[in-house]
N, C-alpha and C positions, 0 to 999 in steps of 0.2 A: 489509430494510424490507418490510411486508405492503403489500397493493395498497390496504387503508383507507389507511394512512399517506402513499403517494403522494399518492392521489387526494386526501387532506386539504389534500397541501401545496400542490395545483392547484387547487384548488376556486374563489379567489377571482383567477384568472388569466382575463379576457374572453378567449376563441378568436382573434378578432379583432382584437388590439391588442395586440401582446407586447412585457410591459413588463422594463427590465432588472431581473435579481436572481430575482424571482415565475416568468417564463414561463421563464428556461433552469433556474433553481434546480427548477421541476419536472419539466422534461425530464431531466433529470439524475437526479431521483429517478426517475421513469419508467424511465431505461435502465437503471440499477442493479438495479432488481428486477430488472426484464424479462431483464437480462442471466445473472443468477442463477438466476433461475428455469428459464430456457427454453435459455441459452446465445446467443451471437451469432447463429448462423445459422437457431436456433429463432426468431429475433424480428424482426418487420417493421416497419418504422418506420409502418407503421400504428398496430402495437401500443404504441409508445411513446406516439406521440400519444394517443389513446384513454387510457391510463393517467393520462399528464399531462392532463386534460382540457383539450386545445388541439385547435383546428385543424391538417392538415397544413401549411398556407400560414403557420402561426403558428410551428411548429416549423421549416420549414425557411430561416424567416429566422434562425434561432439556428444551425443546424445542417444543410447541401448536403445531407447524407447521413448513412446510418447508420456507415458507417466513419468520417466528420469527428468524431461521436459519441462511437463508444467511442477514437478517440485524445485525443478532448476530454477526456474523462471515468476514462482510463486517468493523462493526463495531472496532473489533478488530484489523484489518488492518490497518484503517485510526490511531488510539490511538497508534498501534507500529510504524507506519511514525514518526507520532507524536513525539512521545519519542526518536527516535533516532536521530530528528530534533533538539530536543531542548539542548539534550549533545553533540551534535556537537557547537550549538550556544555558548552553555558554556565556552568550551574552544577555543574559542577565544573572541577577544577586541570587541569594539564598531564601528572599523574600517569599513564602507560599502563592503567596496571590500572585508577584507576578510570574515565580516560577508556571504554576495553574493557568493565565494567562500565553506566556508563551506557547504554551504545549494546547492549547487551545486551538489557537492561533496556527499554526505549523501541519495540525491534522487538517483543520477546515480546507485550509489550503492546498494541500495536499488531496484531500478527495476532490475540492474543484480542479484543479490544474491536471490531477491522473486519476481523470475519471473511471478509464479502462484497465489500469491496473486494480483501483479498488475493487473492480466490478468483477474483478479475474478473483483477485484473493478472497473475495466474499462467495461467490457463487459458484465458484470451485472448488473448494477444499471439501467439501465433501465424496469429489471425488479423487482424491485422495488415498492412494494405496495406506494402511495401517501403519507401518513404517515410518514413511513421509508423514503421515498426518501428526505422529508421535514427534517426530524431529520437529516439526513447524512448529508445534502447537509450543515445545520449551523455548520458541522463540518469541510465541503469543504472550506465552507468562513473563516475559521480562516486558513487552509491553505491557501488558496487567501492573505489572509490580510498579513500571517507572509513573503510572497513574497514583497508585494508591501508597506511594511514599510520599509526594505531593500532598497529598491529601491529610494523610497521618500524620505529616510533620505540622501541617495547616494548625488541626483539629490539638497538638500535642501542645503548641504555642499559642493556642488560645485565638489564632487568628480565626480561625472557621468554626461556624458553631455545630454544623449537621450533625445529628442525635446517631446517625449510622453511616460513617463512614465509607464502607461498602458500596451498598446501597446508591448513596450521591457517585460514587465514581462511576458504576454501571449507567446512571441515568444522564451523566456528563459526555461518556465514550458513546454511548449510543446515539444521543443527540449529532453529536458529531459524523460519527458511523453514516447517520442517515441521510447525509445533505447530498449524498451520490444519487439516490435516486430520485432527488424531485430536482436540484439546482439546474437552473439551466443558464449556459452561460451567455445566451445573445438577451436575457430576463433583462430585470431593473434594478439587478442588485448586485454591485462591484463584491469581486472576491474579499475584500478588503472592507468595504459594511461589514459581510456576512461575519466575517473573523471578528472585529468587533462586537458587533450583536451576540458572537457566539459565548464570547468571553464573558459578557455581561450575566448568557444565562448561567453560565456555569459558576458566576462566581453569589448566585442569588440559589443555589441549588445546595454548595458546599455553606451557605447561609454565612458570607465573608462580614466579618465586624471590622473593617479597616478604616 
């Protein structure tokens, strides 16, 4: 998000009166740039403020601190993976493959389309207060798990042959993982190849006999 586009979505936010939805929904775009642009430790929650066109006393009734922030705002990443995970799952069956497929499909997408969120929740969690990093990470694990039940129910029904179950799911997630840092999206490759292609590797990884 460019700093016009912040500042558009803060524009009609009083300094002085932060209302729900307007003042955090700008803080929020504020940190994202900010976050992006400059990194966490490049950025002072001056800067946020400034960006969102708020007051400091207006932002810090939404948000104690710049760490409350990007756990806030890390948070909210991981909860929209999430959701767009789980209405992919919906529409379709019980079938591993294509269940494996969907969910294929829905991350690719997902790191093409918010490339700057990936980019926040990967290269920021490390800074990450203890705390936080504990709260995210039981949210990491249910990502982990919602991979590797796919997976085991694959390999339990005789659909997937991979010899280490584990193993193939680390090597599925990461492929996936990694299409944020080279894809580029003016490339030659529609979001929509890539999710295909993607599906293909993974389902040649989990070794699918369908």
């Amino acid at each position: 998000m460019s700093h016009a586009d912040a500042m558009s979505t803060a524009e009609d936010v009083h300094p002085g009166a932060p209302r729900r939805g307007g003042g955090r929904d700008a803080i929020t775009a504020a940190a994202r740039a900010s976050f992006a642009e400059r990194g966490y430790h490049g950025t002072s929650i001056r800067d946020i403020a400034r960006l969102a066109g708020l007051s400091l006393s207006a932002l810090y009734y939404w948000h104690p601190s710049k760490q409350h922030l990007l756990a806030a705002l890390m948070e909210e990443i991981t909860h929209d993976y999430f959701q767009r995970c789980d209405l992919a799952l919906r529409e379709v069956g019980d079938d591993p493959a294509e269940r494996l497929c969907a969910l294929v499909r829905v991350t690719v997408e997902y790191r093409v389309s918010r490339r700057v969120e990936s980019n926040i929740a990967n290269l920021e969690w490390r800074n990450l207060e203890p705390e936080n990093r504990e709260r995210l990470a039981g949210l990491r694990r249910g990502a982990t798990r919602l991979w590797a039940d796919i997976i085991d129910d694959g390999v339990a029904r005789g659909v997937f042959g991979c010899p280490h179950p584990d193993d193939a799911r680390r090597a599925v997630v990461a492929a996936c993982n990694a299409i944020v840092q080279w894809y580029e999206p003016d490339g030659d490759i529609a979001p929509q190849e890539l999710a295909e292609r993607y599906t293909g590797i993974a389902l040649r990884i989990v070794d699918h006999r369908g």
